[in-house]
N, C-alpha and C positions, 0 to 999 in steps of 0.2 A: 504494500500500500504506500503509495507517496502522500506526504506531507505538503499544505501549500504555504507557500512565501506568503511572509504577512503581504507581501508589493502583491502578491495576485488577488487579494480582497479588495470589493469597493469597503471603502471606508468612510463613514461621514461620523460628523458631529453633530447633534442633537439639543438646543438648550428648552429648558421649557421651563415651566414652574413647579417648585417644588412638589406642591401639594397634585399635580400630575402625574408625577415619577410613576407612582406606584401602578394606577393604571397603565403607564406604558409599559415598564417592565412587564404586567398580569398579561398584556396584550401580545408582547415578541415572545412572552413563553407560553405562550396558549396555541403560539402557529410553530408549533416544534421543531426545530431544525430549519426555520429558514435565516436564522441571523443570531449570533451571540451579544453580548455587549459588556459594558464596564461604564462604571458612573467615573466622569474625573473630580478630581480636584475643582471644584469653584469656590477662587477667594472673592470673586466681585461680587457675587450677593449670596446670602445667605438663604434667600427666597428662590433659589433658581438653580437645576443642573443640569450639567455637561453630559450629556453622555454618550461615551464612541459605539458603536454600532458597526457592525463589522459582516458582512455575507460574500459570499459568488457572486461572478458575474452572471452565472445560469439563474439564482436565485434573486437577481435584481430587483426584477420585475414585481417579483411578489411581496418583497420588502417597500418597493416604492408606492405601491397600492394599501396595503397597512399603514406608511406614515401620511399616506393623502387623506386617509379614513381620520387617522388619531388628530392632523390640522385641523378638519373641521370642527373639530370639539375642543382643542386648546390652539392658543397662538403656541407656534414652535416655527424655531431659528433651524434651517438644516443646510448645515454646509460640508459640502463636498471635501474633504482629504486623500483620497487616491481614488481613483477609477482606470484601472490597467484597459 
């Protein structure tokens, strides 16, 4: 089995409101195996997290349709960090 380079993941960035997290984590682990994530560090507000999000390129599509679903219920910032 090969492993993949973290560089073969889309990668993006996630900010939203704290009091969201929880449903968006309940949400990316409820569509099982299509995207992992990690909350970062945010020192700019205490109201608010980062978080990286990380899938395939195969599973793009269906990640980008889950965060289109989860925008329309909160404002969320998504910014692109790698798309090989």
């Amino acid at each position: 089995m090969d492993l993949l380079d973290k560089n073969e993941l889309v990668t993006l960035e996630v900010k939203m409101p704290k009091d969201f997290s929880s449903f968006f984590y309940f949400t990316l682990e409820s569509n099982e195996g299509i995207a992992f994530y990690s909350t970062l560090d945010s020192h700019e507000s205490p109201l608010e997290r980062i978080v990286e999000v990380n899938c395939t390129k195969e599973l793009y599509p269906q990640l980008q349709n889950i965060l289109e679903q989860l925008s329309q219920m909160e404002k969320m910032e998504i910014k692109t960090i790698n798309f090989p």
